[in-house]
C-alpha positions in Angstrom: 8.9 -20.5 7.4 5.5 -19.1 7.4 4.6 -15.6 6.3 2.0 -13.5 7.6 0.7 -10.4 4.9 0.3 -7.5 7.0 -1.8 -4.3 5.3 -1.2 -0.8 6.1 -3.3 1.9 4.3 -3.5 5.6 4.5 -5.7 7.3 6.8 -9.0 8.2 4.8 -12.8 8.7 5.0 -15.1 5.7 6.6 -13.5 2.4 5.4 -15.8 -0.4 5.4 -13.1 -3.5 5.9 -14.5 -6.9 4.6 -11.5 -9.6 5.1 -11.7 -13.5 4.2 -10.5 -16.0 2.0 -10.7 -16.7 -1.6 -9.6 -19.4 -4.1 -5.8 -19.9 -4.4 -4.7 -22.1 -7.0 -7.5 -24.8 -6.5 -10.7 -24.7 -4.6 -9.0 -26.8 -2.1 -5.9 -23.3 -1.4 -7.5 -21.1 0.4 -5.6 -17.5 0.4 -6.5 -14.4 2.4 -8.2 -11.8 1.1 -9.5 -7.9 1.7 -11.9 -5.5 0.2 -11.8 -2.0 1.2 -14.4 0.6 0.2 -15.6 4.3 0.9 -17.8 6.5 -0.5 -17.7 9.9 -1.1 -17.3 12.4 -4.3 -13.6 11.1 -4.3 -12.3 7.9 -2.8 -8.7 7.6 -2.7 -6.4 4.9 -1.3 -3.1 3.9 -0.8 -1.5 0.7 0.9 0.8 -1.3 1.4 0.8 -5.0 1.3 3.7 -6.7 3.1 4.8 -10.2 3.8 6.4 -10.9 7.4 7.8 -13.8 8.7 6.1 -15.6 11.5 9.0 -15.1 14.1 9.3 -11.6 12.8 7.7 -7.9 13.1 5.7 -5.5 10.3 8.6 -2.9 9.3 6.0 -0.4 7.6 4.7 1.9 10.3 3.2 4.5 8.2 1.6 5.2 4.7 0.4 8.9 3.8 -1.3 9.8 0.7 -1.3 13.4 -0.2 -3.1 14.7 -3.6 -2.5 18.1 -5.3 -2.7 19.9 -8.9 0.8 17.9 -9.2 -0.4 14.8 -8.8 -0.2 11.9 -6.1 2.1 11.5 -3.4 2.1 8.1 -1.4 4.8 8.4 1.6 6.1 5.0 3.0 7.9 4.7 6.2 9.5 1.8 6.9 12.9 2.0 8.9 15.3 4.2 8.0 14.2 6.8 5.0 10.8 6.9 3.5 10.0 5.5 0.3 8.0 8.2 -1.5 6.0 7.3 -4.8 4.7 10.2 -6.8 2.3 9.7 -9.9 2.0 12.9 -11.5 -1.3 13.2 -13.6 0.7 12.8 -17.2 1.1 9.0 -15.6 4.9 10.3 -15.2 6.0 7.6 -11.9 8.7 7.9 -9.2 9.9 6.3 -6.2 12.7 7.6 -4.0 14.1 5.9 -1.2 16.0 8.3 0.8 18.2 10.3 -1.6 18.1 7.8 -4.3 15.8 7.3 -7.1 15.1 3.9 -7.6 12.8 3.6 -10.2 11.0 6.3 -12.6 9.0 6.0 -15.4 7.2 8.0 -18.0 
């Protein structure tokens, strides 16, 4: 079936959105592709890139990205729980869907 890739970013300053196509595995595969930019003292940005079936609907309705002293917090909501992603600034990673962690690193 065919797949659509549907972007959802966090709200931020002036986004300049430039969207195309560039080389896929020959000159001759053409794939979709985005560049986003802002400009400021800090830029920060957080997104989510998902595939949907044609006959089907984006699930991801939200993406926050909050930044403190403890680090990053990127907020996903799709369906049920959120998925939330936190990068503390030792590079320490988490994601926790709902009540479960799912993945952490160091």
């Amino acid at each position: 079936k065919a797949v659509a890739t549907c972007l959802t970013m966090a709200a931020g300053g002036a986004t300049d959105v430039l969207a195309g196509d560039g080389v896929g595995a020959s000159i001759a595969d053409r794939v979709p592709m985005v560049a986003l930019s802002r400009q400021g003292e800090q830029a920060d940005f957080a997104a989510v890139l998902e595939p949907v079936r044609a006959d089907a609907q984006p699930t991801v309705s939200d993406v926050r990205l909050e930044r403190t002293d403890a680090g990053a917090t990127v907020t996903v909501q799709a369906g049920g729980a959120p998925t939330v992603i936190t990068l503390a600034p030792n590079g320490k990673l988490a994601v926790v869907r709902g009540a479960a962690t799912v993945l952490q690193a160091p």
